[in-house]
N, C-alpha and C positions, 0 to 999 in steps of 0.2 A: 596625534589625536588631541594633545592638549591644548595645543595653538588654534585647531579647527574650531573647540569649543568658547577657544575667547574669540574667535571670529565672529561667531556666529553669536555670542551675547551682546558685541560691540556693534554688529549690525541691527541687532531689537533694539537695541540702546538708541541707536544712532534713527531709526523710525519713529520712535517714541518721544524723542525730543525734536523731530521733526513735527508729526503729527499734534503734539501739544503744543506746537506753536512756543515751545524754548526758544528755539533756535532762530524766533522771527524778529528782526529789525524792528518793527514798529509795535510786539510786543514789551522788548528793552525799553523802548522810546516812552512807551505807557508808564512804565512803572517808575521812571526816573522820575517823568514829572506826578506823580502819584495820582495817575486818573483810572489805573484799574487793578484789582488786586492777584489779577491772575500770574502773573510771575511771582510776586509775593508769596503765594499760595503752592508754587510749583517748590518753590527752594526752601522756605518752612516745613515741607511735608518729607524734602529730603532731608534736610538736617533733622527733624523730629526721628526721622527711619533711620539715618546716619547715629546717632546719639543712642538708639536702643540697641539696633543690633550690635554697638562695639561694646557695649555693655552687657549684651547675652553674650558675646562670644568669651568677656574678659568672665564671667560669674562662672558659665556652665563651662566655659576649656572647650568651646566649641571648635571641630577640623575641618578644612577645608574638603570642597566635593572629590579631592584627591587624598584626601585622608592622612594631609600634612598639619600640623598643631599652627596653630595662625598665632602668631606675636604681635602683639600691638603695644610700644613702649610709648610711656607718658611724654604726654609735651612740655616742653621746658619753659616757665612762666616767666614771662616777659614782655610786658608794654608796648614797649617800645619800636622792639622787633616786628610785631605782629602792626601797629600801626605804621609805621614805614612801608612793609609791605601790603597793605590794604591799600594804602595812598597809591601806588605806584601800581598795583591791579586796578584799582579804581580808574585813573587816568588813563590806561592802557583801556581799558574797557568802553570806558567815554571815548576817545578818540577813535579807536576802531570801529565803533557804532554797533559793537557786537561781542557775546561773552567768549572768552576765549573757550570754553568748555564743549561748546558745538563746533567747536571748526572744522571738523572731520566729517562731520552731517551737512553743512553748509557748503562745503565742497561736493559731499557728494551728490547736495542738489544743486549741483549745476551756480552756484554762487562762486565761482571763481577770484573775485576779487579781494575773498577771504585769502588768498594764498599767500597776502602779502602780510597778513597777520602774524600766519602758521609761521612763517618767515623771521619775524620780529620776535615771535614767541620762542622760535628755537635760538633765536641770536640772545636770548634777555636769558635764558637758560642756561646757555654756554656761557657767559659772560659771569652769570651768578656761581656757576661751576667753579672758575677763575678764581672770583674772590672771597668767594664764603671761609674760609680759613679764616680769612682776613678780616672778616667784621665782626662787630664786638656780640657775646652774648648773651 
């Protein structure tokens, strides 16, 4: 039951970043070159929703819809880190022509050529598996 029900959020998810035009090519395209603010508008309103709710859940000891106690541990403050991997999301992102965060909506509309992303994405993931031991933090 409980896999049915992330099914079925990742499928609204997955329409709703279609339908707002998230997931559209030539919305990316807009916002790089700064000629409209609607992707701006789209990711500001999640990280605004992102930044409250982890701060209700961390205040009020809010549980999940399964009535498990949600953890969420502090990020570890580092520059460097986090700009390295912006840089290297960022160029991954340019290059694909597409955010990696829809590719499962872009697939499922029929955008096929996303698969070589999902591909890279899962190759850059195992690889980061690999060596994250291994780099400094």
């Amino acid at each position: 039951m409980r896999q049915l029900s992330f099914l079925f959020i990742g499928i609204v998810f997955g329409i709703t970043m279609y339908k707002s035009e998230a997931a559209s090519w030539f919305r990316i395209y807009e916002m790089f070159q700064f000629k409209s603010f609607h992707m701006y508008g789209i990711i500001g309103s999640a990280l605004a929703l992102g930044v409250l709710m982890i701060q209700l859940i961390k205040r009020y000891k809010i549980k999940s819809a399964f009535g498990e106690p949600i953890e969420i541990p502090d990020k570890a403050k580092s520059f460097y880190r986090y700009a390295y991997g912006g840089i290297i999301f960022g160029l991954g992102w340019g290059l694909a022509g597409a955010c990696p965060g829809p590719i499962f909506t872009l697939i499922g509309a029929g955008f096929y050529p996303i698969l070589i992303v999902l591909f890279f994405a899962v190759l850059g993931t195992w690889v980061y598996g690999l060596i994250a031991d291994k780099l400094p933090h």
